[in-house]
C-alpha positions in Angstrom: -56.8 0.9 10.9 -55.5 4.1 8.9 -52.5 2.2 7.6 -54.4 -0.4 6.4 -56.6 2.6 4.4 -53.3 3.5 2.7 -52.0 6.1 5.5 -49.3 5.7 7.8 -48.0 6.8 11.3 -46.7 10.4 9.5 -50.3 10.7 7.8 -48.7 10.5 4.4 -50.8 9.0 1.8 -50.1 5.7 0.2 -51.3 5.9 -3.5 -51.9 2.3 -3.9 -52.6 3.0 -8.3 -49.0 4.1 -8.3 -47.9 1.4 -6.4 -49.1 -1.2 -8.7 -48.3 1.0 -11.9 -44.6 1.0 -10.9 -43.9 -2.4 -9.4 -41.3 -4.3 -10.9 -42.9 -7.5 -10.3 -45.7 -8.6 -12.4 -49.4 -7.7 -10.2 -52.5 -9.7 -11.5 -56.0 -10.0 -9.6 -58.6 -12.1 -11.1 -62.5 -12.4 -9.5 -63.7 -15.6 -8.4 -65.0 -16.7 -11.8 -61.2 -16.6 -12.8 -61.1 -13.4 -14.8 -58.5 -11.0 -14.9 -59.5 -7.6 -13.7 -56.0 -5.7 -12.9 -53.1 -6.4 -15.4 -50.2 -4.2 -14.2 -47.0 -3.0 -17.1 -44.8 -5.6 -15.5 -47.7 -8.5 -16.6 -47.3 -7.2 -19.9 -43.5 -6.8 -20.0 -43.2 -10.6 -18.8 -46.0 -12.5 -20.3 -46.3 -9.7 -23.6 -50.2 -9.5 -23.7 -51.2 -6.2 -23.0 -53.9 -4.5 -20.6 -56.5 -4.4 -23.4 -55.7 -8.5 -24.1 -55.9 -9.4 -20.9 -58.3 -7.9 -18.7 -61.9 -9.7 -18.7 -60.3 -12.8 -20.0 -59.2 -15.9 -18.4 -56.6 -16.7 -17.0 -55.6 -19.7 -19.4 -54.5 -16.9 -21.5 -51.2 -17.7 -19.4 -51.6 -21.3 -18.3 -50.1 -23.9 -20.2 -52.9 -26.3 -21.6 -51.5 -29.5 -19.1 -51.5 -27.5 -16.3 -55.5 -25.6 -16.4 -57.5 -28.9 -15.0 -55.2 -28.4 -12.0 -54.9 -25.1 -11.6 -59.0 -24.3 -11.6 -60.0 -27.5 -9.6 -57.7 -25.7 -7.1 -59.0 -22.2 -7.7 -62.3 -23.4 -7.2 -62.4 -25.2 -4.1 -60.0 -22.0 -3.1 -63.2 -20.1 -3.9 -65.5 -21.7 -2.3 -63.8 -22.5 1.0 -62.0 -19.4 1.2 -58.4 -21.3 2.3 -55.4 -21.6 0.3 -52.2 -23.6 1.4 -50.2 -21.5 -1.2 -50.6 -18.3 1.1 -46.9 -17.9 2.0 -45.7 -20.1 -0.4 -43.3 -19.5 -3.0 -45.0 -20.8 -6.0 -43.0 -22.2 -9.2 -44.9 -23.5 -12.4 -44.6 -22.9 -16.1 -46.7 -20.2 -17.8 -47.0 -19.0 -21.4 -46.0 -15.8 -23.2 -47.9 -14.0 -26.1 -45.1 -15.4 -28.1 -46.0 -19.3 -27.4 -43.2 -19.4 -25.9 -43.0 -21.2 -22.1 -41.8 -18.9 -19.3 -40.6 -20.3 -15.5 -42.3 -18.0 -13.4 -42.9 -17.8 -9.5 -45.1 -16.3 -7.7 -47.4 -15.5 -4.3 -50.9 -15.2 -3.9 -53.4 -13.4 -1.3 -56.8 -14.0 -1.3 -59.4 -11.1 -1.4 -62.6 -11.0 0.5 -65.8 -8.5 0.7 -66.6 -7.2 4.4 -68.7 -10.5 5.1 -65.5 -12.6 4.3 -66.5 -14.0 1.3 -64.0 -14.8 -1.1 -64.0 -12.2 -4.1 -61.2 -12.6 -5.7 -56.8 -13.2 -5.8 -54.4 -11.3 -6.3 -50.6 -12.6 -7.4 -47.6 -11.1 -7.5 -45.6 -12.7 -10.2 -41.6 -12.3 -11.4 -39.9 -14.2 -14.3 -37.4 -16.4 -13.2 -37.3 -18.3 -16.8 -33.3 -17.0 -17.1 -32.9 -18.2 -13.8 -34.2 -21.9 -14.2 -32.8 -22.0 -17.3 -29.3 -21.4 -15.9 -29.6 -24.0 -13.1 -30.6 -26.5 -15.4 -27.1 -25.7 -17.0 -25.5 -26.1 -13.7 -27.3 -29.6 -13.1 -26.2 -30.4 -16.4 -22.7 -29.4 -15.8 -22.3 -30.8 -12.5 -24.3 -34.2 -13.7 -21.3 -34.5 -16.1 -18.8 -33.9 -14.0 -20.0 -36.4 -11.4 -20.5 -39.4 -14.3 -16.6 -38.3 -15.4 -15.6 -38.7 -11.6 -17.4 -41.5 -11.4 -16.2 -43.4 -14.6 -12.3 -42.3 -13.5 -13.2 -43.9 -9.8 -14.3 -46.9 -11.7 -11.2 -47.4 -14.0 -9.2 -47.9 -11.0 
């Protein structure tokens, strides 16, 4: 029980605010009504909204307009059921930066309950892999190209 209170087996304190502060990935936690209420430095380093932006506001601040009816019929029923099937699941969508622009991000989620078990909140632990993405697509491209010149020299024969 004391590891889960932030201690472990050498009774050295885990400061959790630290933890968040300095994670590279990108740490959001919204309540059950959808609105953010942690916004770690890597959320503002990837998206570019900062703290003061963010916090209290929904999260269609970073949703992409085609996606939201999806996304909160999802968080909803994830609300009120308290079961998601994107526990352990690597999740990869489309989300918006400050700048309008469209980032390819990924991401895990963890639901958040009070003592009773009642479903109080999320939390997701997001990382840009826009630069990523954007070089596979070049790849696919590349190796699309390749295959229609293989194909077209196979033909000519």
């Amino acid at each position: 029980m004391s590891e889960e209170l932030g201690e472990n087996k050498n009774n050295t304190a885990i400061d959790f605010e630290q933890l968040v502060r300095g994670a590279a990935d990108a740490i959001v936690v919204c309540d059950a009504r959808g609105d953010i209420v942690l916004w770690n430095g890597a959320c503002e380093r990837i998206f570019g909204f900062t703290s003061a932006d963010a916090m209290g506001k929904s999260l269609d601040l970073i949703i992409p307009e085609r996606q939201r009816q999806r996304h909160w019929d999802g968080y909803v029923k994830t609300m009120e059921t308290g079961i998601t099937r994107y526990g352990a699941t690597l999740l990869k969508v489309p989300a918006l930066h400050k700048d309008g622009r469209t980032l390819s991000i990924a991401f895990t989620v963890s639901l958040l309950t009070s003592d009773d078990g009642k479903v109080t909140g999320i939390v997701a632990v997001v990382r840009d892999e826009t630069e990523r993405f954007q070089e596979d697509r070049k790849l696919r491209a590349r190796v699309a190209e390749a295959e229609k010149i293989i194909n077209s020299t196979g033909d000519a024969r």
